[in-house]
C-alpha positions as CSV (number, residue, x, y, z in Angstrom):
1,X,-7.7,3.0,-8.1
2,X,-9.9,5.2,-10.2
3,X,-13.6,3.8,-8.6
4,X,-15.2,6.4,-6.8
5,X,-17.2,5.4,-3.5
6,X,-19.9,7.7,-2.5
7,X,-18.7,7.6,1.2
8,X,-20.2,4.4,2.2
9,X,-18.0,1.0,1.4
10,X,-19.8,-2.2,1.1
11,X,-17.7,-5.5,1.4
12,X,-17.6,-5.4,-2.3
13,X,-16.1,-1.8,-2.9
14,X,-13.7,-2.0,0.1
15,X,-12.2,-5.3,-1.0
16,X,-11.9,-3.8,-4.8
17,X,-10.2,-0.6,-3.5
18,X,-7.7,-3.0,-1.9
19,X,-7.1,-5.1,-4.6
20,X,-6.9,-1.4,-7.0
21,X,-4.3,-0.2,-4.7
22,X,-2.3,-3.5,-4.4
23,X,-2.0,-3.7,-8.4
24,X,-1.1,0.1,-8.4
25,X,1.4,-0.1,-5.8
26,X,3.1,-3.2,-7.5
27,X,3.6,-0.9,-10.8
28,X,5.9,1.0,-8.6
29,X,5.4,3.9,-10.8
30,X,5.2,7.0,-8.0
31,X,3.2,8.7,-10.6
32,X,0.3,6.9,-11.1
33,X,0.2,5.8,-7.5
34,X,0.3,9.4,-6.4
35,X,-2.9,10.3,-8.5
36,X,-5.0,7.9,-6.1
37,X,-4.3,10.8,-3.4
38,X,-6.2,14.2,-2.7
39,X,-3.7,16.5,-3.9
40,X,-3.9,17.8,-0.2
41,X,-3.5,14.3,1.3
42,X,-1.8,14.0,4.0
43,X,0.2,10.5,5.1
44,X,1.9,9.2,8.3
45,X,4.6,5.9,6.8
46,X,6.6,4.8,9.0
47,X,8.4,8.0,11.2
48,X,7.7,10.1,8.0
49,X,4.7,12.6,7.6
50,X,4.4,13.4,4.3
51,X,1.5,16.3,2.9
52,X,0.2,16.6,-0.9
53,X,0.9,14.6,-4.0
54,X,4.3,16.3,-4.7
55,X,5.6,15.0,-1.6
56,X,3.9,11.3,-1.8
57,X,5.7,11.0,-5.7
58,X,9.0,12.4,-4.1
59,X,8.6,9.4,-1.2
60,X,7.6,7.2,-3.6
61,X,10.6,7.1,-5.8
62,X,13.1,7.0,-2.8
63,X,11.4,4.3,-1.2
64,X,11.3,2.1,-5.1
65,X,14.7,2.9,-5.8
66,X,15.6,1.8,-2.6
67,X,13.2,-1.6,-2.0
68,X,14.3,-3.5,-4.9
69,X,12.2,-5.7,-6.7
70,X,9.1,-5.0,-4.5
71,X,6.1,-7.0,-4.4
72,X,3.1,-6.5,-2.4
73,X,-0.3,-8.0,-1.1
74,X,-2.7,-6.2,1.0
75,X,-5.7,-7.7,3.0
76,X,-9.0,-5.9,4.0
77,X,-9.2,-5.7,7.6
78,X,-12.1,-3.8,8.5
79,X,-14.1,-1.0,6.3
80,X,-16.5,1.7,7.7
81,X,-18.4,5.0,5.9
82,X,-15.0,5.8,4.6
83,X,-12.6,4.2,5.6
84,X,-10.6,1.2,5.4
85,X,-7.9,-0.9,7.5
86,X,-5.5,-3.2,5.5
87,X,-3.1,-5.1,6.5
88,X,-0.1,-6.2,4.3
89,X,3.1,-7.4,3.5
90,X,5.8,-7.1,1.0
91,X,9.1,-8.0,0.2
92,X,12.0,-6.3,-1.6
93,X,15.9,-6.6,-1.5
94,X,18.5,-4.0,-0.9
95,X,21.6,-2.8,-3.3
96,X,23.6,-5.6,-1.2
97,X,21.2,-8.3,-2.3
98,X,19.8,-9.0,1.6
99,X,15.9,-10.0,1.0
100,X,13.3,-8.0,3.9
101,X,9.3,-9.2,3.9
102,X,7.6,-5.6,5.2
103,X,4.5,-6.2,7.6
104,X,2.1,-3.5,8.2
105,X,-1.4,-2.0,8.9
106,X,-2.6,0.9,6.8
107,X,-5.6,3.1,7.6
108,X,-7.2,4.4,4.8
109,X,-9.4,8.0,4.7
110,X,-11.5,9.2,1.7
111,X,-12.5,12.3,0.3
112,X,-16.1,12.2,-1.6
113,X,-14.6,12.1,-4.5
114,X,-13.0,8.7,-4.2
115,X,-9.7,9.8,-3.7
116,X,-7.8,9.3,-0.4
117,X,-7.3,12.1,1.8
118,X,-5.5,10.3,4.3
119,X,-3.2,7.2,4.9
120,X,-1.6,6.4,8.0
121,X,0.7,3.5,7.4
122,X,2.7,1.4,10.8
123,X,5.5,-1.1,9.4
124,X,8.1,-3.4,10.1
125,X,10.7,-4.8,8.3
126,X,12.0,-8.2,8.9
127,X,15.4,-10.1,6.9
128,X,14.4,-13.0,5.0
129,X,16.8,-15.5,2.9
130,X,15.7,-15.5,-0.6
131,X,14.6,-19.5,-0.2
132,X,11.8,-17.8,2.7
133,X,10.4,-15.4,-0.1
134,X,6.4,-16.4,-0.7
135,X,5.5,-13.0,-3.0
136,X,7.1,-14.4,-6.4
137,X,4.7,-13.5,-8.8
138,X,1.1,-12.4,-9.8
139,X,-1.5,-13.0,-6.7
140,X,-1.8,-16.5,-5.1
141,X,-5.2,-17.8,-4.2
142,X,-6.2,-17.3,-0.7
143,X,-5.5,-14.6,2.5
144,X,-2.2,-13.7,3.5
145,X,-0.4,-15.6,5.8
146,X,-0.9,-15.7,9.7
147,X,1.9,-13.1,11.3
């Protein structure tokens, strides 16, 4: 997530901050995710508001030791000067085993400098069975499946 847009996405740039910020977030490492942030950024996820990177690692390492075996794909929605709307979906399992797939819609705010500055983030969690999983592995061709 290190490409640095001068304020103005083009098709191009928005889809390839997506796709940087999908293969960061699949790492699951809350460090190097954290460094795509302004260290003043501030994030609504879920019923949480979180402010500056220390908080974002912090969140970041409850929610991966918590969502087991995550996997994620995002979508670009809609991109304008600079900002971005994604929408997404993941899935994960618990310490008990039970398989979720996460839907949600991010909206994405950047500082000149390429970093984000802001990241609201709306989500629902629904239980799968393992046999309903469709995010096994590295990226499939195509968009992500109709909600």
């Amino acid at each position: 997530m290190s490409e640095k847009p001068t304020g103005m996405f083009t098709e191009e740039t928005a889809r390839a901050k997506v796709q940087a910020a999908e293969d960061a977030w699949n790492t699951r490492d809350p460090e190097r995710v954290s460094l795509a942030y302004t260290p003043d950024s501030v994030w609504r996820n879920r019923d949480e508001h979180l402010t500056g990177r220390e908080q974002i690692r912090e969140f970041l390492a409850r929610k991966w030791a918590r969502e087991l075996d995550y996997r994620l794909r995002k979508e670009l929605w809609a991109f304008t000067g600079n900002r971005i709307a994604v929408r997404f979906q993941y899935e994960w399992h618990d310490a008990g085993g039970r398989w979720w797939r996460s839907y949600g819609n991010e909206l994405w705010e950047f500082a000149e400098n390429g970093l984000m500055r802001r990241r609201e983030a709306s989500i629902n969690d629904v239980r799968i069975d393992a046999s309903e999983r469709r995010i096994l592995g590295g990226r499939a061709p195509g968009r992500l499946p109709v909600f």
